[in-house]
Every structure is written in C-alpha cells, then in structure tokens.
C-alpha positions as CSV (number, residue, x, y, z in Angstrom):
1,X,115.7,159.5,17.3
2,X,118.1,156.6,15.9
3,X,119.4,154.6,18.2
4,X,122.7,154.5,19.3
5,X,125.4,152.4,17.5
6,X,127.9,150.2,18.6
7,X,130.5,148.2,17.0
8,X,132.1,145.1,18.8
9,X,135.3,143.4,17.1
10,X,135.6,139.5,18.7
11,X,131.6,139.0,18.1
12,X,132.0,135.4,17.2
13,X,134.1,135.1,21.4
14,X,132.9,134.8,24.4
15,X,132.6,138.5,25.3
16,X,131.6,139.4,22.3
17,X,128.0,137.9,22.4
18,X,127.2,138.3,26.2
19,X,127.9,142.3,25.3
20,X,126.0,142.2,22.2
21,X,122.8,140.6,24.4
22,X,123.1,143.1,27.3
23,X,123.3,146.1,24.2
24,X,120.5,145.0,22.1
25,X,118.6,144.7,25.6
26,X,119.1,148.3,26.1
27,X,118.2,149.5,22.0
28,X,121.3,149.6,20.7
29,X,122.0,149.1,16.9
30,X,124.6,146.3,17.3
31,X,127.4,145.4,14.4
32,X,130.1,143.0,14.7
33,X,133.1,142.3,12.8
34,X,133.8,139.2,11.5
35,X,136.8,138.1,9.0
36,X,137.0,138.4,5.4
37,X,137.7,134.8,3.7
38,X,136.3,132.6,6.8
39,X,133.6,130.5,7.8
40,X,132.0,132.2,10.3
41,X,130.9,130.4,13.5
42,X,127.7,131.5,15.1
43,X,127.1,129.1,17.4
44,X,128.1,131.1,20.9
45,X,125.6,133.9,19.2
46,X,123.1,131.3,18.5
47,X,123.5,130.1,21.8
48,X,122.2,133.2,23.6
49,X,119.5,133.5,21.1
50,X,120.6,136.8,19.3
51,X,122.2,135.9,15.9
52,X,120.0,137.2,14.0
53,X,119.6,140.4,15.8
54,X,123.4,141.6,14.9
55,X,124.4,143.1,11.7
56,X,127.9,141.9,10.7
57,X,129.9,143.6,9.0
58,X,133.5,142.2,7.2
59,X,137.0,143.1,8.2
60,X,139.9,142.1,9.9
61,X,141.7,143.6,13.2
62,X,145.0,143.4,11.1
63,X,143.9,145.0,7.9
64,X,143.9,148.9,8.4
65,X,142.2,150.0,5.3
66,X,139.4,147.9,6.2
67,X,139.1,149.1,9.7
68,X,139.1,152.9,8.7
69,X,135.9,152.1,5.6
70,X,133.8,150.6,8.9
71,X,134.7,153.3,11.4
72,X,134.1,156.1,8.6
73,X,130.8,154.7,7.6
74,X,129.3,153.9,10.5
75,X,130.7,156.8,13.1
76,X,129.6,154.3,15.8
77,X,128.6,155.9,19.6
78,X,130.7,153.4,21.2
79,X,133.5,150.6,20.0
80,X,134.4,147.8,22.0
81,X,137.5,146.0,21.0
82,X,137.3,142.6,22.5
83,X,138.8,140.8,19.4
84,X,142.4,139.5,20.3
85,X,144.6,136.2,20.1
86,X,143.5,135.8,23.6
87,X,145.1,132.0,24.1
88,X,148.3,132.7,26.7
89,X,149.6,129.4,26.3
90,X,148.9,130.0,22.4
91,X,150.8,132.9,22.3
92,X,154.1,131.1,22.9
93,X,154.1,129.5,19.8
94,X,152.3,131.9,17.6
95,X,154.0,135.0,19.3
96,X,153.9,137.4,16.2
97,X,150.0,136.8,14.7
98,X,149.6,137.5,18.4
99,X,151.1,140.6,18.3
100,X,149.6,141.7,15.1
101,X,146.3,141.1,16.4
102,X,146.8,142.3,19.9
103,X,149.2,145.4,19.6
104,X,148.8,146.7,16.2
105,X,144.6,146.4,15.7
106,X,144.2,148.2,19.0
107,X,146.4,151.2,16.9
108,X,144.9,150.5,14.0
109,X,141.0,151.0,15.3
110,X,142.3,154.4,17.6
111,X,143.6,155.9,14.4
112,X,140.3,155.1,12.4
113,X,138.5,156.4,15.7
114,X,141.1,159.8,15.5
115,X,140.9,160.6,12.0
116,X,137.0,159.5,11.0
117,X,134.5,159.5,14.2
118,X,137.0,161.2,17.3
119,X,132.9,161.6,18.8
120,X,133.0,157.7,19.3
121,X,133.8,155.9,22.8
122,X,136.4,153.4,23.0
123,X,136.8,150.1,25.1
124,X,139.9,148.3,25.0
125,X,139.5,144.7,26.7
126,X,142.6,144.8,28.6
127,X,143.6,141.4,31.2
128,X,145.2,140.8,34.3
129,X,147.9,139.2,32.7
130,X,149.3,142.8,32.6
131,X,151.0,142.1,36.4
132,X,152.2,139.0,36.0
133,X,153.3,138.0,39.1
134,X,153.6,141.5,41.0
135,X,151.0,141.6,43.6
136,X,150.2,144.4,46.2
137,X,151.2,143.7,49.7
138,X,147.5,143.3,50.7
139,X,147.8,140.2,48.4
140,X,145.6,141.8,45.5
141,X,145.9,143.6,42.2
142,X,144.6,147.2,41.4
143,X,144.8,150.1,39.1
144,X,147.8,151.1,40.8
145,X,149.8,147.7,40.8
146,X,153.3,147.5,38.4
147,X,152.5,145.7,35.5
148,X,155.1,142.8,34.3
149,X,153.9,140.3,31.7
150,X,155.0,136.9,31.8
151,X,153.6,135.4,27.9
152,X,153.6,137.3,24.6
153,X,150.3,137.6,25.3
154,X,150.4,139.6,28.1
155,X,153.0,142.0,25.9
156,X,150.9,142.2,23.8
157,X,148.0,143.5,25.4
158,X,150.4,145.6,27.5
159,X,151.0,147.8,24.0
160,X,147.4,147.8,23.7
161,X,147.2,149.2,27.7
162,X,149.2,152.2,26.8
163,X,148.9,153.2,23.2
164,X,145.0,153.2,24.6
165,X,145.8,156.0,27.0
166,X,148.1,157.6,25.0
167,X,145.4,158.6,22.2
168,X,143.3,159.3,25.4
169,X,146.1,162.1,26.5
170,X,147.2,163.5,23.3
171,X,144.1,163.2,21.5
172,X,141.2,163.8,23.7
173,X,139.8,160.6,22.9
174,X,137.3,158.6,25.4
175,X,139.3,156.0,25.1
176,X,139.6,153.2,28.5
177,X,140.7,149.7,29.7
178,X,138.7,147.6,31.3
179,X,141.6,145.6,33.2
180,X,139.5,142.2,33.3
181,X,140.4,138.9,35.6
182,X,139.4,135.6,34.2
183,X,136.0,135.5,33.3
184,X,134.3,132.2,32.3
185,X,131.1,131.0,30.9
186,X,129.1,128.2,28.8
187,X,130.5,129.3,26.2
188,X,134.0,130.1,26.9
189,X,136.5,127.9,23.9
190,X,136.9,124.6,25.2
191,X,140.6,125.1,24.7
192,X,140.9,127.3,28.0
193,X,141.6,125.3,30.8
194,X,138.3,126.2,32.7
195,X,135.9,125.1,29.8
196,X,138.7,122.3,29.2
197,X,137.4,121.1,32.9
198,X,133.9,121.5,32.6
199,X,133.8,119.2,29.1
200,X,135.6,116.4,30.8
201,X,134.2,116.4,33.9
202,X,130.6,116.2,32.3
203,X,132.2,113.6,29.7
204,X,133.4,111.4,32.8
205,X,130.0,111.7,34.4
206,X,128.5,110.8,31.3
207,X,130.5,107.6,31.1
208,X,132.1,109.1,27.7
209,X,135.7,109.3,28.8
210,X,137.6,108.2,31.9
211,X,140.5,110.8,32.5
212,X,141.2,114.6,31.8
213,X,144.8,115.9,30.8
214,X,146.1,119.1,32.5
215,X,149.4,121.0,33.4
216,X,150.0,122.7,36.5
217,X,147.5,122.7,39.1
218,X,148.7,125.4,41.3
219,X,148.2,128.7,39.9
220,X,145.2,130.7,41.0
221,X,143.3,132.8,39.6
222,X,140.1,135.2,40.1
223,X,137.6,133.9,38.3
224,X,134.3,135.9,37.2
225,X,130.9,135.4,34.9
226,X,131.4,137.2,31.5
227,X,127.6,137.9,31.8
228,X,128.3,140.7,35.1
229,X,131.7,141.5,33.6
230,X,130.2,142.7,30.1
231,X,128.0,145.4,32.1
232,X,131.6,147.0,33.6
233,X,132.4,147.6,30.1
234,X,129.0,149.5,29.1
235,X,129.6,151.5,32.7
236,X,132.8,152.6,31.7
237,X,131.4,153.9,28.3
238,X,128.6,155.7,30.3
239,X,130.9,158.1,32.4
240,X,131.8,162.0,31.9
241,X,135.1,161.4,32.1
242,X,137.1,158.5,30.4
243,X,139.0,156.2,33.1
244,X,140.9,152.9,33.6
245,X,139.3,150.3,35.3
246,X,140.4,146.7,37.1
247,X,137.0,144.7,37.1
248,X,137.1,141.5,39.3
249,X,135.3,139.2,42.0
250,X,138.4,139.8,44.7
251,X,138.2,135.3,45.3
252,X,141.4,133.3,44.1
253,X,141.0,129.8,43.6
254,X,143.5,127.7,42.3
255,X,143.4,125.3,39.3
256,X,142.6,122.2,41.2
257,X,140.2,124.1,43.6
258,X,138.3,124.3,39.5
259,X,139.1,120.8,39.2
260,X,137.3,119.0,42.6
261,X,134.2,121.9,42.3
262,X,133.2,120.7,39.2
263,X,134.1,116.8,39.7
264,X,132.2,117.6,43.3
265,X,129.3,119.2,41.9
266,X,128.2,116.2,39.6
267,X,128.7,113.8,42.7
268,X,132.2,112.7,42.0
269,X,134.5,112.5,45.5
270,X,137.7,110.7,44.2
271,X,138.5,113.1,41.3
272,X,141.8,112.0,41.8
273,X,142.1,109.1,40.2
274,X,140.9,110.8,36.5
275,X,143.4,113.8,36.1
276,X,146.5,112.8,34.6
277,X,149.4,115.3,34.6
278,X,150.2,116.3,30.5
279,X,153.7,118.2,30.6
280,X,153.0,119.6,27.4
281,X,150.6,121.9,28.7
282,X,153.3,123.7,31.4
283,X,153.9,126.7,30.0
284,X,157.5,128.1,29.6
285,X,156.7,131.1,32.0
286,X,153.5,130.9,34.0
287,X,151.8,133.8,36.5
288,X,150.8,132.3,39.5
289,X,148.3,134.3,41.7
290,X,145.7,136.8,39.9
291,X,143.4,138.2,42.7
292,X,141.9,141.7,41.6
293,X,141.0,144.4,43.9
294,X,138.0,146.0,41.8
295,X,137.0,148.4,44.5
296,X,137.6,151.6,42.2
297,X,134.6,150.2,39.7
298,X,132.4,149.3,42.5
299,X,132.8,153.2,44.1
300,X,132.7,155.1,40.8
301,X,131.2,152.5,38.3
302,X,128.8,151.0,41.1
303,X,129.4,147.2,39.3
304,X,130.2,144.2,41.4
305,X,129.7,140.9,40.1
306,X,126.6,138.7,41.1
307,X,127.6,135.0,39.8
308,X,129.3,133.6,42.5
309,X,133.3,130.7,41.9
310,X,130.8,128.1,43.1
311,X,127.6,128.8,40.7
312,X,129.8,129.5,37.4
313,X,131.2,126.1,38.0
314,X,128.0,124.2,38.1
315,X,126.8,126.5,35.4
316,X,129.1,126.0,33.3
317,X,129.2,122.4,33.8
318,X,125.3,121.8,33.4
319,X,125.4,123.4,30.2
320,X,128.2,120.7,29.0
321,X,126.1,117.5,30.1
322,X,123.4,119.0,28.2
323,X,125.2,119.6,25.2
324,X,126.8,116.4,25.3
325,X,123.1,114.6,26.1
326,X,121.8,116.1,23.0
327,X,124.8,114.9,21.2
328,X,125.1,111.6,21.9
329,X,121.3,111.7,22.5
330,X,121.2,110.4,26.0
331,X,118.7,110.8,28.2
C-alpha cells in the first residue's frame, strides 16, 4: 500500500516545514515546491531536522504550466497551499507580485486540481487579515464575521477565500480555508515584527546592540504556535465533508504586551529605554484588534492549541540567544 502523497507549496516558510514534520510523522510521501532559477534556502527545514526527508520538486505559484505538469504527475491525496507574499506591510509596496502570487496561484493550483487529480484535497492558508477591523460584538472574530481587508495583502488573500469555495460549489472539490490568526515560531522571517522582537531582544541581552526600531505599539493581535496550528490544517483535510475553518488561541495581546514579555523574560525591567519609535514602519492602513473565536474547530475538528502567548515568547526568544551564541561564539 503506497503511502499517501502530499504536496505543500511555501516549503522553504514557516508553515511549510512545521507541516511537512507533523506529515512525514504520520507516513506521508512529502513534496515541496520550490522556485525555478533560485537559490533555495533550507535552513528552517534543516532546523527541524527533516531536509532531507522532502522531495522537492521545481515550480512556481505564478507559472501555470508548471503547476498543472506537478499536479498531473503526481495526483497528490492532499495539497496544501501555504506559499504566498505573506509580508502585510510588504504588500504596500509590492501590491501586484502580491497579487500574482496570492490571488492568481490559488486559481491556478484549483484548475490543475479540476482538470488533472479533482480526487485530491485542497487547503488554502487563508488569514485573519480577511476582517480587518470588523469585529463581533462579543469582541472576537468567527466564521461568520464580515470580512474587510485593510492591505493588498489581505485583498489578496480575500480572492484566494472565495475563488477556494467557489471551485468547492461548482466543482465538487474538497477544497477549505483554514482562516489562521498570527502564528509565530523560531523560525518565523525575522522581518515580521514578532521574530523582529525576539532577535533584538536576545541581541540586547547579549550585549550585541542597544536599541530595537518599531512602528506602532498598539495593535493587538492573537497570537499562536505554528507547530498546534499546522495539525488544524491536516484535521480539516481528514473530514467527510469539506468546511471553512477560523483556527486561533481566543488571547489578544498587543504589540508592546510582545515587547516587555520578551524583554521580561531574559530579566530585562526597563525595556523602555531601548525601543525607539521608526515611522517608517507605520503602515498606511493598519488593523487593530485580531482576536479569533475558533470554537467551530475545537467542536467539529477537536484542535485547540497547546503552546501558550507566554511560552512562544520565551521560545522563541531562547532559540535567538542560541543562534546568536553560536554565531558570535559566546558562551
């Protein structure tokens, strides 16, 4: 009996690798897509030890030719499209690569799905971004709250959203969105204001810089571990019937609440006096209160998350001192 196939675009992200580990865990046959005419990056893969246990396989989320030969030859069980332009602040001043990537790939990998393996399962990383700043009157976001994007970004991904159930509807695909809040890890991109912190703060405590740049402190968000959020994906790919889903830890903390945790946790009480306020990085429209009600995925999915605000901080910030003790080779 083979085992079961699945293909992951965005291996070389954060999401990527943390699904590729809990899917290899369980037998799959894991490929990921990585671009043609690139040096590919490995080192989030390398990180959780499973780089050499992924077959790659070349392509491009913006290249439909490309997309259709991979879906047609390898008629995976299950695709996970987790590849996307996925910097809001980015998507300001690269708004149409955003789009390309975001909007069209996610039409481009349904219509290789429709015409060459209709069999195959497909998971479309969607984002809380989607609501902007239209919250419930319980103070929370769910399946059933009006969306209203606030970046390209968030446009973007809204496209993705519907043209995702619309091949569900009219095609009879198992096609769903995982409606994710910010989720965060070791190896989230440094240029994400979470990771952002978490470098600094270690750098500072580590006597290798004195001060840390940011925007706006204010706006909250619900913050998560990738790790528990990449099982909610595989759930929704396990069900009879294909569903949308808003995946979440129900906290919001705010930017500075990030801030002191993580100058707190390595002993630091006057933070204060080592964030500097950098106007460039206010963005022209900003959301400010993400707070996810995920208790549809914890009655039908049964998923909630186990990594608590306070223990993804300090995780996230041990695993910056150490990198930066092994590259400076401190002790």
């Amino acid at each position: 009996m083979r085992p079961k196939v699945a293909f992951i675009t965005g291996i070389l992200g954060q999401d990527g690798p943390y699904l590729a580990k809990l899917l290899l865990e369980k037998g799959y046959r894991v490929y990921g897509l990585i671009r043609r005419y690139s040096k590919p990056n490995f080192e989030n893969l390398e990180y959780l030890g499973i780089a050499k246990d992924v077959d790659y396989i070349e392509g491009d989320l913006t290249d439909f030719s490309s997309l259709l030969r991979i879906i047609k030859s390898l008629k995976p069980d299950e695709v996970y499209n987790l590849a996307a332009q996925s910097h809001v602040g980015t998507s300001f001043s690269q708004p149409v690569y955003t789009t390309e990537v975001n909007a069209m790939g996610v039409l481009y990998l349904l219509e290789a799905i429709r015409l060459f393996s209709p069999t195959s399962r497909f998971y479309q990383a969607s984002t809380s971004e989607l609501f902007g700043n239209n919250i419930n009157k319980d103070g929370y976001q769910n399946e059933d709250t009006p969306f209203y994007p606030r970046s390209p970004y968030a446009v973007s991904k809204l496209y993705g959203y519907w043209i995702t159930r619309n091949y569900r509807e009219a095609y009879k695909l198992f096609a769903v969105n995982g409606i994710l809040f910010n989720h965060e890890s070791p190896i989230r991109g440094i240029n994400f204001v979470t990771r952002k912190i978490t470098y600094h703060v270690a750098m500072i405590k580590l006597g290798l810089a004195n001060e840390i740049r940011l925007g706006d402190l204010s706006p909250r968000r619900d913050w998560g571990f990738a790790g528990d959020y990449v099982e909610a994906m595989w759930l929704m790919l396990q069900q009879d019937e294909p569903d949308d889903y808003v995946i979440a830890t129900g906290e919001s903390h705010s930017v500075e609440d990030f801030v002191r945790e993580a100058f707190e946790y390595v002993g630091i009480k006057d933070w204060k006096k080592y964030v500097k306020f950098d106007p460039r990085f206010k963005r022209p429209a900003e959301v400010y209160d993400l707070r996810g009600d995920a208790s549809k995925a914890r009655r039908k999915l049964g998923w909630k998350p186990k990594v608590s605000f306070k223990e993804l901080v300090a995780m996230m910030v041990d695993a910056d001192i150490e990198r930066l003790k092994k590259k400076h080779n401190i002790k």
